[in-house]
Structures are given as structure tokens and as C-alpha cells.
N, C-alpha and C positions, 0 to 999 in steps of 0.2 A: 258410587261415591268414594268408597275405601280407594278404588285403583286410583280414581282423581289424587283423593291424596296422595296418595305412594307416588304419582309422577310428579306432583306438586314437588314433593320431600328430594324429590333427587335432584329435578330442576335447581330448588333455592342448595343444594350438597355441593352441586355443579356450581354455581354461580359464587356459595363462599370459598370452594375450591380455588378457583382459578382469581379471585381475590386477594387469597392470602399468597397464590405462587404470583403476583403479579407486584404487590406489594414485595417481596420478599426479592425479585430479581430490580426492583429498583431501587432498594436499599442495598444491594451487592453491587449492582454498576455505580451507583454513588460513591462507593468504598474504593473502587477501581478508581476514581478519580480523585481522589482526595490527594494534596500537592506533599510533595516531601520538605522533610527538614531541609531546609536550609543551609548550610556550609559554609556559602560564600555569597556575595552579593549579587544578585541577576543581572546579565548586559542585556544593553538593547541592542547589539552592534548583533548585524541581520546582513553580511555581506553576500550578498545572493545576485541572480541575475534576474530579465524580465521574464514574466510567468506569462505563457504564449499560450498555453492552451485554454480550449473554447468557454469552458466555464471555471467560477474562481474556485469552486468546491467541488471536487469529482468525488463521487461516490461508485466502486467499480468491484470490482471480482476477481479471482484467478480461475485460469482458463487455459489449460494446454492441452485442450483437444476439441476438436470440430463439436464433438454433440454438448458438452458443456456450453462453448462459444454460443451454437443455438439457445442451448435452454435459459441463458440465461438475457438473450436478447433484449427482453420487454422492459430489464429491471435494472439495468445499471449503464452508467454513463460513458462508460467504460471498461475494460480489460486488465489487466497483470498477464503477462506472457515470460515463458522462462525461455532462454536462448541460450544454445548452448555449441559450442563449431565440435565435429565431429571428423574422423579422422583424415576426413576425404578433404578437408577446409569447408565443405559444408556448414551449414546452422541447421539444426535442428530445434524445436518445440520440444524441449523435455527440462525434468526438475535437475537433472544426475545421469551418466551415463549410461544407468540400466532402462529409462524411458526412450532414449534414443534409438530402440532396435524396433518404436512403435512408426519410426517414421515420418512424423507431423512436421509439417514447414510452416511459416508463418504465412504463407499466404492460401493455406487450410482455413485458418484461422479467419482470417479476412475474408473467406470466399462462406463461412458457413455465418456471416452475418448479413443482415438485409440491406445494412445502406453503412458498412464498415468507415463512410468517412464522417461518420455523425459521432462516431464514439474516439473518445483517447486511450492511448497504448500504453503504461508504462512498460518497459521491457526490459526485463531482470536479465541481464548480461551475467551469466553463469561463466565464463572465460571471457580471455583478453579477442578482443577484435583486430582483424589488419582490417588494411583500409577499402581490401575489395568485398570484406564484408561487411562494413558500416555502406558500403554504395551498396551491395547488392538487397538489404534491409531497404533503405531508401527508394531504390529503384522499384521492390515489392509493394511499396507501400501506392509509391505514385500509378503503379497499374491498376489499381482496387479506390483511385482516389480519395487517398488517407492524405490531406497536409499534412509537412512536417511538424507543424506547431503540436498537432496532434499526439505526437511522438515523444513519449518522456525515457530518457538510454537510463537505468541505473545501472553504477557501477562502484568500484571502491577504487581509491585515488590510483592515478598511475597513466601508463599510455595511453588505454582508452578513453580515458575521462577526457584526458587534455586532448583526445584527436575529435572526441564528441565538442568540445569547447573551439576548438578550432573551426568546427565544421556550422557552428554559431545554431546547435542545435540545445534542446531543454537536458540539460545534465541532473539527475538524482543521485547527489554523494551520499554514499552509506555510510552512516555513524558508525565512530570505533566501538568495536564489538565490546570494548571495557569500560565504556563510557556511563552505564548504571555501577559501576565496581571503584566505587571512593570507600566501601569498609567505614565508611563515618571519619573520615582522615580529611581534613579540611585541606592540608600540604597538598594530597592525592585528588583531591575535588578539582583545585587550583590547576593542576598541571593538564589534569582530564579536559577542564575547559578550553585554557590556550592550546593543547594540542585538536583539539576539535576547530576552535578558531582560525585557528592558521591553517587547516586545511581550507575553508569557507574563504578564504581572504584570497587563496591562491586560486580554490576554483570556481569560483563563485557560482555556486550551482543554481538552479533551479529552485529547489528545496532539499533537505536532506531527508534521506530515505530514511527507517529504524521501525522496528516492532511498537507493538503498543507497550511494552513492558519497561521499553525505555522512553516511551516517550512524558511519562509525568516527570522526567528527570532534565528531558529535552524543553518542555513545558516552564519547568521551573527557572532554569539558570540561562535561558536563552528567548524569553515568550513571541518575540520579535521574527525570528527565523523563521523560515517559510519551511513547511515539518510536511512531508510523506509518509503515513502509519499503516501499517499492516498489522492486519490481526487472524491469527490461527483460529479456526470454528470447526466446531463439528457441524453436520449434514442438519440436525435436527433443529426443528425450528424452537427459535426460544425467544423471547419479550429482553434478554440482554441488547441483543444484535439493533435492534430499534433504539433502547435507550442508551445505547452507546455511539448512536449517528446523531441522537438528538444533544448530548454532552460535546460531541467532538464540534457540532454548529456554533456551538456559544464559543470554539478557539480561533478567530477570523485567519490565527498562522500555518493554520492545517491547510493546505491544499488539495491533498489526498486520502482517501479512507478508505483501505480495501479490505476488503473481507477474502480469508484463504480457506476454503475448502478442500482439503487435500483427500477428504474419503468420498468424494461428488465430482 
């Protein structure tokens, strides 16, 4: 009778335990969403292109290595790939120069999944592309039967963008890296805007790429535009990571939601 109790006693410890940490990470992703002050009045203007991949809300991962790519098969709609040309004009699968001596090509990547054309790519362009490497990507993709639609290039404005637009493929513009940095300066809010705008007018991307850190800022002054968000994670499993796909659902301009594991 006494051990009954005692495992009774642990059961219901356990059971308010994981209560109050459940409770407690949902009032902290709540907190992560709550909208900013205001500055200036929100556009609707969303100059974007058509959104060609296979579903309207990818839920995806990052992945720049074969046994990742497996493990994470079962669970996501998608991938995040880093690309990077290496010295030879090669492309390499790596974050940064120093993963490139691992080797990985993109069609690792594609070859360590089961039916690689059921999933979409975003593919983080780490340098500028020539043109025999946006065909040589394309050609890779078409051997492992990946449509292009499949296929989302991010980059930051410039040659590539406009040879990706050119090529009437799904372009991801990365937001200016200053674009949360208005200091509470409404002049400086203003200027962040239109130059974010005018880039969208010119390239009219896909969606714009940006961290989660900016995107209640992307969220705020823009809600219209079609938003690609990434988000840094640890390995460990935690009740954020859920209630933060379940927050980002209710944004219909979210397109993308990837989760970054860079220590997995």
C-alpha cells in the first residue's frame, strides 16, 4: 500500500510537472508573438511573384548532410540546403568555408531521401551563382526528379536574384539585415520600409526570406507579403517548437517555417 502510494505521489509530481512547464512555454511563445509598436502605418502592397510550390504552408528543416536529410524524412515537407561554389566553381552542401572540406553535393542530399521529389528545397545561396551553376543545380535536381516549382533560390538582391527571376524560377529576397533597427525613430521606420519596398517592386520575389526575430516586425508593417521565417533551435525537444508552428498557422502570409538545427 505505502509503495502504491509513493508511485501514486510521483505519477501526479510528474503529471504537475510537466503542467506547469507546459503552461509556462506557452505563455513564452505567446510573448514571442505579441506585435510591436507601431511607428508608422502598415501597407498592404505585397509585390510578390506566383507561389509554385506544392503546398501553401511548408513546414521544413535544415539539412546539409545525408544522415540528417534521412533522419529527418518522415517529418517535414521539406529541406533548407546551404550552397556554397568552392574554389574549383563547384557547389558545395556547406554553412561557410570550413564545411566544404566535408564534401556534400546537393545530390547527396537528394539521393539520401526516399522520393526527393515529394519534398521542396529552399536553397540558401551562400555566394553569387554563374549561370553554369544555377543549370548545373537544375540539371541535379531534374536527375532525382525534383520539379522546379519545388525549388525555392534565396539570395540577397543582386546578379543572382535577377538571373533566378530571369530563369522564371521561385526567388526568396532576404530582408535587409537593418530592417528590425528603426531605434524607435519613426523618420528611420519610414525609410527601412520604402527601402525594403523597392526592393519587392523590383524583384518581386517569391516571398521574403528573414529570421523569426524580425519577422513580428515583417508581420507588423507589411502583413500582406508572402514571409519565409527561419528559426534557430536547439537539438532538444521542447513544447516551444509546436506552439510556435501552431502561432505561425493563424499567419496565412507565412509561406515557410523552418526550423534550424545547427547542433543535429
Amino acid at each position: 500500500m505505502k509503495k502504491s502510494r509513493i508511485f501514486l505521489s510521483v505519477v501526479l509530481l510528474a503529471v504537475v510537472a510537466f503542467g506547469a512547464y507546459a503552461a509556462f512555454m506557452y505563455v513564452y511563445t505567446e510573448w514571442k508573438f505579441l506585435p510591436v509598436e507601431l511607428l508608422q502605418e502598415p501597407s498592404l502592397e505585397a509585390p510578390h511573384s506566383e507561389w509554385k510550390a506544392p503546398q501553401e504552408l511548408l513546414y521544413i528543416h535544415k539539412v546539409n548532410t545525408p544522415r540528417r536529410a534521412d533522419a529527418k524524412d518522415d517529418w517535414f515537407e521539406g529541406y533548407e540546403v546551404d550552397l556554397i561554389s568552392t574554389s574549383d566553381g563547384k557547389l558545395a552542401v556547406a554553412h561557410d568555408l570550413d564545411e566544404i572540406e566535408d564534401g556534400i553535393r546537393l545530390s547527396d542530399i537528394f539521393a539520401a531521401v526516399d522520393d526527393p521529389a515529394q519534398k521542396a528545397y529552399w536553397l540558401d545561396l551562400k555566394s553569387e551563382l554563374t549561370p553554369e551553376q544555377l543549370n548545373q543545380i537544375l540539371l541535379t535536381a531534374k536527375a532525382f526528379g525534383v520539379p522546379t516549382d519545388n525549388l525555392l533560390f534565396e539570395s540577397v538582391p543582386g546578379k543572382t536574384a535577377k538571373m533566378i527571376k530571369e530563369k522564371d524560377l521561385s526567388l526568396l529576397l532576404q530582408l535587409p539585415d537593418e530592417f528590425d533597427k528603426d531605434g524607435g525613430d519613426p523618420q528611420k521606420r519610414k525609410q527601412l520600409n520604402e527601402q525594403a519596398l523597392k526592393q519587392w517592386q523590383e524583384y518581386l520575389p517569391a516571398a521574403v526570406s528573414t529570421s523569426f526575430g524580425k519577422y513580428p516586425y515583417l508581420r507588423a508593417y507589411f502583413p500582406k507579403m508572402p514571409k519565409a521565417i527561419y528559426y534557430s533551435s536547439t537539438v532538444r525537444p521542447s513544447l516551444k517548437k509546436p506552439f510556435m508552428v501552431n502561432n505561425i498557422k493563424e499567419d496565412p502570409s507565412v509561406k515557410i517555417f523552418m526550423i534550424d538545427q545547427y547542433t543535429f
